[in-house]
C-alpha positions in Angstrom: -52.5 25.8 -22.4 -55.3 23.9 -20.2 -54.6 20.8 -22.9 -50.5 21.0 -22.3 -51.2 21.4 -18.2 -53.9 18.8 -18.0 -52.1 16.0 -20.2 -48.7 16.6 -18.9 -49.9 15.8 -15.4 -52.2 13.0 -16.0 -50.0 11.6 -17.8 -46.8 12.3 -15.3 -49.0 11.1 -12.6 -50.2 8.0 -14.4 -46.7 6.9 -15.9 -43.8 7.7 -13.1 -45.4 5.2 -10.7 -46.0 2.7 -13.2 -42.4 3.1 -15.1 -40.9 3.5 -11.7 -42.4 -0.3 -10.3 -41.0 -1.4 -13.9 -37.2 -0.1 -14.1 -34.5 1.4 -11.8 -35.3 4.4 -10.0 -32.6 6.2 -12.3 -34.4 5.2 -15.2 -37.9 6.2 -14.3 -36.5 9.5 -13.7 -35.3 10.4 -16.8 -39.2 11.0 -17.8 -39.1 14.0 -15.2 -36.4 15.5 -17.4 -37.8 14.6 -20.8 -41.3 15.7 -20.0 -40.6 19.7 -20.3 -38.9 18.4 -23.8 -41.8 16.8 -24.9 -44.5 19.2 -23.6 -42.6 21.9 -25.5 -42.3 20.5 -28.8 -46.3 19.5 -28.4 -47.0 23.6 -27.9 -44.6 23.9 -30.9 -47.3 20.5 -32.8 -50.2 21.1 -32.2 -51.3 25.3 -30.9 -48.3 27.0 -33.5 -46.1 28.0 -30.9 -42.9 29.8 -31.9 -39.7 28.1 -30.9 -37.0 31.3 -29.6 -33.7 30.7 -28.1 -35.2 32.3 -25.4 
């Protein structure tokens, strides 16, 4: 859990600014969408987390 809350933010932090000097706005917003994606199919990688409907 400290991994998945530690990564996702130092890497949100470190990326949105960067991608959002890069690209349009829109764009660079998409990451904010994506990022719960990614941070669940990481829990689901690497700790064994079970993926419910729920």
């Amino acid at each position: 859990l400290a991994f998945l809350v530690v990564a996702s933010t130092l890497i949100g932090d470190a990326v949105f600014p960067t991608l959002n000097a890069e690209v349009s706005p829109t764009l660079a917003n998409t990451f904010n969408y994506a990022a719960p994606v990614v941070a669940l199919c990481l829990s689901a990688l690497l700790l064994h987390e079970p993926l419910t409907p729920f």
